[in-house]
Structure formats: C-alpha cells, structure tokens
C-alpha positions as CSV (number, residue, x, y, z in Angstrom):
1,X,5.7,-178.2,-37.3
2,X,5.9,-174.7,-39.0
3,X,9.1,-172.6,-38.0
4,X,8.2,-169.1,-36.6
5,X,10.2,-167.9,-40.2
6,X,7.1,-169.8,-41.8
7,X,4.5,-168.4,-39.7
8,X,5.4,-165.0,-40.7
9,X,5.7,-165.6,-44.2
10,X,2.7,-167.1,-44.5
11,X,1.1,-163.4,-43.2
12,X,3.4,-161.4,-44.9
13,X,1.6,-162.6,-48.1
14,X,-2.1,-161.7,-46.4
15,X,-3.5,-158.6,-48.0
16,X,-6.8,-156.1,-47.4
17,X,-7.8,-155.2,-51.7
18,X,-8.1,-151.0,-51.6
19,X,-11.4,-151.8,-52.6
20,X,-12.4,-152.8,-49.6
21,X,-10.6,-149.5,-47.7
22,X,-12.6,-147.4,-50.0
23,X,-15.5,-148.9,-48.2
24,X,-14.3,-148.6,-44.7
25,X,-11.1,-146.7,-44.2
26,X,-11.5,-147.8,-40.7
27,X,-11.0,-151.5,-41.5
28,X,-8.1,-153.4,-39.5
29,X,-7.5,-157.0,-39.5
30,X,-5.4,-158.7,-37.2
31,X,-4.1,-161.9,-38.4
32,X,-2.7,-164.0,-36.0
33,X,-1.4,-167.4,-37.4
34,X,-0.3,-170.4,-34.6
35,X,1.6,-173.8,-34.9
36,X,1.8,-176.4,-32.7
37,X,-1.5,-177.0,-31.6
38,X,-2.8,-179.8,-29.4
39,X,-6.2,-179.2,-30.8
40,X,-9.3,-181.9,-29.9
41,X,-13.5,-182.4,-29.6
42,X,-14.7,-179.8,-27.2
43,X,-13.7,-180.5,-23.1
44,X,-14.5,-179.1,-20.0
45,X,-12.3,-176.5,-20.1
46,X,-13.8,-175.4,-23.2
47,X,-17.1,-175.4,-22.1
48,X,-16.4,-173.8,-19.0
49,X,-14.6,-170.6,-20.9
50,X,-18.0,-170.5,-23.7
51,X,-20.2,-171.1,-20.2
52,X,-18.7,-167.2,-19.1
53,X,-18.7,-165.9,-22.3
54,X,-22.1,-166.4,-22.5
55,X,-23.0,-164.9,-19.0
56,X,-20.5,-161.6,-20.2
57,X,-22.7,-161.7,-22.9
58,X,-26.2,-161.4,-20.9
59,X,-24.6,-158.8,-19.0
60,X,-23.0,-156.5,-21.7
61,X,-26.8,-156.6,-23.3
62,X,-28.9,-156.4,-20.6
63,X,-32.4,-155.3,-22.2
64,X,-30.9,-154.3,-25.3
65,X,-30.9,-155.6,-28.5
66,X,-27.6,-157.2,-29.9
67,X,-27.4,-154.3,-32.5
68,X,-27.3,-151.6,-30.2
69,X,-23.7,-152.6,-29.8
70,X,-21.4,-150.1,-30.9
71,X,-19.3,-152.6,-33.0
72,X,-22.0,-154.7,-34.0
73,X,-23.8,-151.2,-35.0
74,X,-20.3,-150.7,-37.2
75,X,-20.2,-153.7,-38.8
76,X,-24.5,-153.6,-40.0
77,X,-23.1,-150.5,-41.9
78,X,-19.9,-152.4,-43.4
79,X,-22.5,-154.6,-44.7
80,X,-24.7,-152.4,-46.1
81,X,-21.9,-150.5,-47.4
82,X,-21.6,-153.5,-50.3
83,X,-24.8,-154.3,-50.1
84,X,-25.7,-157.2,-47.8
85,X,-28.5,-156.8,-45.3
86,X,-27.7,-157.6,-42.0
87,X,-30.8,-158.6,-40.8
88,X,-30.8,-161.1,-43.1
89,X,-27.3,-162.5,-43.3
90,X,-25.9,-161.1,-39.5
91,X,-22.1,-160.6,-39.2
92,X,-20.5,-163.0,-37.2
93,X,-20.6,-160.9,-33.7
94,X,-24.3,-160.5,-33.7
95,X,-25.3,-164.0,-34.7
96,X,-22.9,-164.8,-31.4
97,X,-24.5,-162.4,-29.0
98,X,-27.7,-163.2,-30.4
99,X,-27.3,-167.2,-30.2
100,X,-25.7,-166.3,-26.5
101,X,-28.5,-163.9,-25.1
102,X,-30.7,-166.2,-25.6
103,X,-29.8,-170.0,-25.3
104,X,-26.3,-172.3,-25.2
105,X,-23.6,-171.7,-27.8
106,X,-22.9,-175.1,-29.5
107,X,-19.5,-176.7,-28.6
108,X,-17.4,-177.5,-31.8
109,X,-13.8,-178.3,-30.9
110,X,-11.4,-176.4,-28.3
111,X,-10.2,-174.1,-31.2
112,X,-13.4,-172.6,-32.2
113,X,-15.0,-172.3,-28.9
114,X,-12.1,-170.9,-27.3
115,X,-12.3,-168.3,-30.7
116,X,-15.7,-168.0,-30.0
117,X,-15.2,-167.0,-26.6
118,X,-12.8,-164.6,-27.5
119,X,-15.0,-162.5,-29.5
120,X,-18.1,-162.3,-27.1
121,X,-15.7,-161.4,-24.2
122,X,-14.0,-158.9,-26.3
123,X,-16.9,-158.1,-29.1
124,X,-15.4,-158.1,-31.8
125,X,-15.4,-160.7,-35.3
126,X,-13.4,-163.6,-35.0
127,X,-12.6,-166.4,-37.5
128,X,-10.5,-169.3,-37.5
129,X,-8.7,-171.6,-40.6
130,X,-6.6,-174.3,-40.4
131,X,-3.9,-173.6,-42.5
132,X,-2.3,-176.5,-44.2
133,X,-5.6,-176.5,-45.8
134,X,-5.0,-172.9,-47.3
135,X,-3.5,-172.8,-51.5
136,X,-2.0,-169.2,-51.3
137,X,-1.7,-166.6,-48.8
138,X,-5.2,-165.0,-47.3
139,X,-6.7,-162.0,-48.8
140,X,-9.8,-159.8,-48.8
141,X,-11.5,-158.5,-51.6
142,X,-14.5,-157.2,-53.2
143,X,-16.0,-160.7,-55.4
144,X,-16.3,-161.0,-59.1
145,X,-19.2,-163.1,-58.6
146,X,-17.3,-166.2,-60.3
147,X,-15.5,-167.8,-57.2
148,X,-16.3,-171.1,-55.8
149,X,-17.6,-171.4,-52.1
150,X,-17.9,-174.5,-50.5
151,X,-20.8,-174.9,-48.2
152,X,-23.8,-177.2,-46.8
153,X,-26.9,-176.8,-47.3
154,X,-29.5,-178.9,-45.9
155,X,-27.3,-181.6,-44.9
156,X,-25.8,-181.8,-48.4
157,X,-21.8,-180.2,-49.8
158,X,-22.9,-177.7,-52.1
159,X,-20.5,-175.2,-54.1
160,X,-22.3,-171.5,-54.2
161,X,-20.6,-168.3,-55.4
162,X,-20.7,-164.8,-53.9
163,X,-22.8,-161.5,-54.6
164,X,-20.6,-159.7,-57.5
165,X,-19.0,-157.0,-55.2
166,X,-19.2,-159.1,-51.9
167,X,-16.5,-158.7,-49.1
168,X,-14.9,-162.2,-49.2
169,X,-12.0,-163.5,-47.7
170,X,-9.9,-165.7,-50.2
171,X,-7.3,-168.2,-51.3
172,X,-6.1,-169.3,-55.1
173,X,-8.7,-172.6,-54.5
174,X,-11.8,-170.0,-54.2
175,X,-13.6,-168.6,-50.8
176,X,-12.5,-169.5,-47.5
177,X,-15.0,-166.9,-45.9
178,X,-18.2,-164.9,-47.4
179,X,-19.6,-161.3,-46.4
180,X,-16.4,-160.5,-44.8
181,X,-17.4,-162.5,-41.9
182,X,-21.1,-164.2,-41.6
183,X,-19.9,-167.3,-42.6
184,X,-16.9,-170.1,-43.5
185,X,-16.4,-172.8,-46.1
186,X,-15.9,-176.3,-45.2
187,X,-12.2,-176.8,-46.6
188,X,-10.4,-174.4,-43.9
189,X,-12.6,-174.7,-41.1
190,X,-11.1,-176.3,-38.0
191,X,-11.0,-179.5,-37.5
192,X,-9.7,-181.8,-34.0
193,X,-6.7,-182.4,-35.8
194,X,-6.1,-179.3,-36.7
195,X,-1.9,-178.3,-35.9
196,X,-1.6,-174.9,-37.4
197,X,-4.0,-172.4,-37.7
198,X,-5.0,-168.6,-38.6
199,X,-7.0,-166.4,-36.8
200,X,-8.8,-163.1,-38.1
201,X,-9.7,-160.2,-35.9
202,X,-11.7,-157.7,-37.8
203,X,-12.0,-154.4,-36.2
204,X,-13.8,-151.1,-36.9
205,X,-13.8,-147.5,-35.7
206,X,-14.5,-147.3,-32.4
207,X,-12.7,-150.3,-31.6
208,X,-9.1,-149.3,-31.2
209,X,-5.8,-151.1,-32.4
210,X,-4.8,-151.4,-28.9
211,X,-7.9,-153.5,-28.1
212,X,-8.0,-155.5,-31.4
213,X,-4.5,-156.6,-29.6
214,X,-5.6,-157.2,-26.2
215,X,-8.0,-159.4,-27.7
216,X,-5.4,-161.0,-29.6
217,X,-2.9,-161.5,-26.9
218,X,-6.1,-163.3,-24.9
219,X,-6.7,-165.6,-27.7
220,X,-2.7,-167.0,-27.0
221,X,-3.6,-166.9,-23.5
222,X,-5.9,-169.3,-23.9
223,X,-4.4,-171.0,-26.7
224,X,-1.1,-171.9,-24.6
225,X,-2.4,-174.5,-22.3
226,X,-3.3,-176.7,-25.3
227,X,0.1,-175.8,-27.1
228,X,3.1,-176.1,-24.6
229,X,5.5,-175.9,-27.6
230,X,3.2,-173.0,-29.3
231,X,4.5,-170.5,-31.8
232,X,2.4,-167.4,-32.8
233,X,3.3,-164.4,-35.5
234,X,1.0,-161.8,-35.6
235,X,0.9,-158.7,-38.1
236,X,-2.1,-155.8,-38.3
237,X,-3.5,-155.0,-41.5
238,X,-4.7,-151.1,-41.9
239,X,-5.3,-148.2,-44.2
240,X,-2.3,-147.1,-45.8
C-alpha cells in the first residue's frame, strides 16, 4: 500500500504543457490519486448508483440535445480548438449523457461505474488509471504525432498514434489517454484488481473550482465504502 507521502508525490510530478493553456486558459484538472482500494466486477451497489445517474441524466436533458449543455458546449470548442471534431470523436461527457439519455450504461467494475456516475451527476469529464501501471508521473500535452497508443480495434490490440497537435494525456511508456478525454488505452485502465488509482476531473469555464471539488469530494464519498483503510491526495492544476 502507497503511503499518503507517495500519493502526493506521485501528483506533484503531474503537469498541464502551456501549450495546452494557450488553448484554453480556462483549463483545470483536478487530480485525485487513491490507495487502498477494495476494487471488484460491478455489484449492486454499483449498479444501483449508474441506475440514478442515468435518471439525473434524463432529467438534466429533458428534450434537449446533450450539446446544449453548457460544459459539454465548452468542451466541443476545446476540441475544435486543436482540431478534433466533436461530432465525430465526442468528449467523454457527451458520449455519457448521450449513451444515458437514451439506453443502459454498461457496468464495468465498481471503479469505473462509480467514476462514471460521478460525472453524469456532476457533468463534468472524468477518467480513471490504475496507477502501478503508470512509468512516470501524468501529464498533458499537445502530441508530436510519434507516441504509441494502445487500443482495440475490432476485437484485436492494436498500437495507433495521435493527430500531431492532439491534447493527450501521457506517461514515459506513450499515451494513457487521447483527445484530452474521448478515450483510454488499455495499459492504465482499471482493472478488478486494481489497489491504487488516479482520477482526472477536467473542468472548463463556467464550471467553477469549487464544483470541480464537490465533485471530487463525492467521488471519495463513494469510493470509502469499498476502501475502509482509504487514502486520497488531491492537487488542482490551473493557469498560472
């Protein structure tokens, strides 16, 4: 187990390029990292916390379209801003509260459906690594184009590599997430035995830094009754 000293070295290393600022000066990621974790397949408790997620969904949309949300709205723009198109490849929000609207959000394990939960119930990005699986510390940056990815694709592990000037988030090995947040590689993502792990909250103006913590503060909620011996650092990541 990783000693609350580790934790917050481990995030004291995580970094936002100025590259990616000078796109959105807005930007803020919370990182949240979390040891001791009891993690496991998906239970009822689980399902029953994606099951209201879901309905808060339906209710925050209404008749409206998923993109008529003022932080999904943000984030189209961040994409277009380094030229992804987000009708093509949706930020990680919008594919949620489009997949929710509409039918049942698949259950994956307890860690990334309770994330998941998380950021339909407080709209806003959410990613999860597992962290013994990371060679470096986290950062964000704009691509060179040359970075490995690993993915599936049709069923089969393929390695792709990013737009030259995509938003990526990164580790010495290559890409642990593309397009700032539309989608993960395999070699951080979550697994049942999973014991320590990082979250990302990625927030845009008008979301405010008091409710990219809320939401972060509801993620340990929710994290603590599969972690009685949890232990969480936290640390924002802003414009200078």
């Amino acid at each position: 187990m990783a000693e609350l000293a580790a934790l917050e070295a481990f995030l004291a290393g995580a970094r936002v390029d100025a590259t990616v600022f000078a796109l959105r000066p807005d930007y803020r990621a919370l990182v949240l990292a979390v040891d001791g974790i009891n993690s496991g397949p998906s239970d009822e408790a689980s399902d029953e916390l994606l099951s209201a997620a879901e309905q808060s969904a339906r209710e925050a949309l209404g008749d409206t379209p998923p993109d008529a949300l003022p932080h999904v709205a943000a984030w189209r723009d961040a994409y277009r801003a380094f030229g992804a198109k987000p009708q093509r490849t949706r930020n990680s929000l919008e594919a949620l509260f489009r997949r929710a609207s509409g039918s049942r959000l698949p259950r994956v394990n307890r860690l990334t459906d309770i994330y998941n939960a998380i950021s339909i119930v407080h709209q806003l990005p959410v990613g999860g690594e597992d962290i013994d699986r990371y060679v470096g510390a986290p950062r964000l940056v704009r691509a060179s184009g040359e970075e490995s990815f690993d993915t599936m694709a049709d069923g089969t592990a393929v390695v792709e590599l990013p737009e030259p000037g995509e938003v990526v988030w990164c580790d010495d090995a290559g890409v642990t997430c593309r397009r700032w947040n539309w989608r993960q590689a395999r070699r951080t993502q979550l697994r049942e035995d999973t014991t320590t792990a990082l979250f990302i909250l990625d927030a845009l103006e008008p979301m405010t830094d008091e409710e990219l913590r809320v939401a972060a503060d509801d993620l340990v909620l929710h994290l603590r009754p599969l972690c009685p011996d949890l232990r969480a650092a936290c640390r924002l990541i802003a414009a200078a």
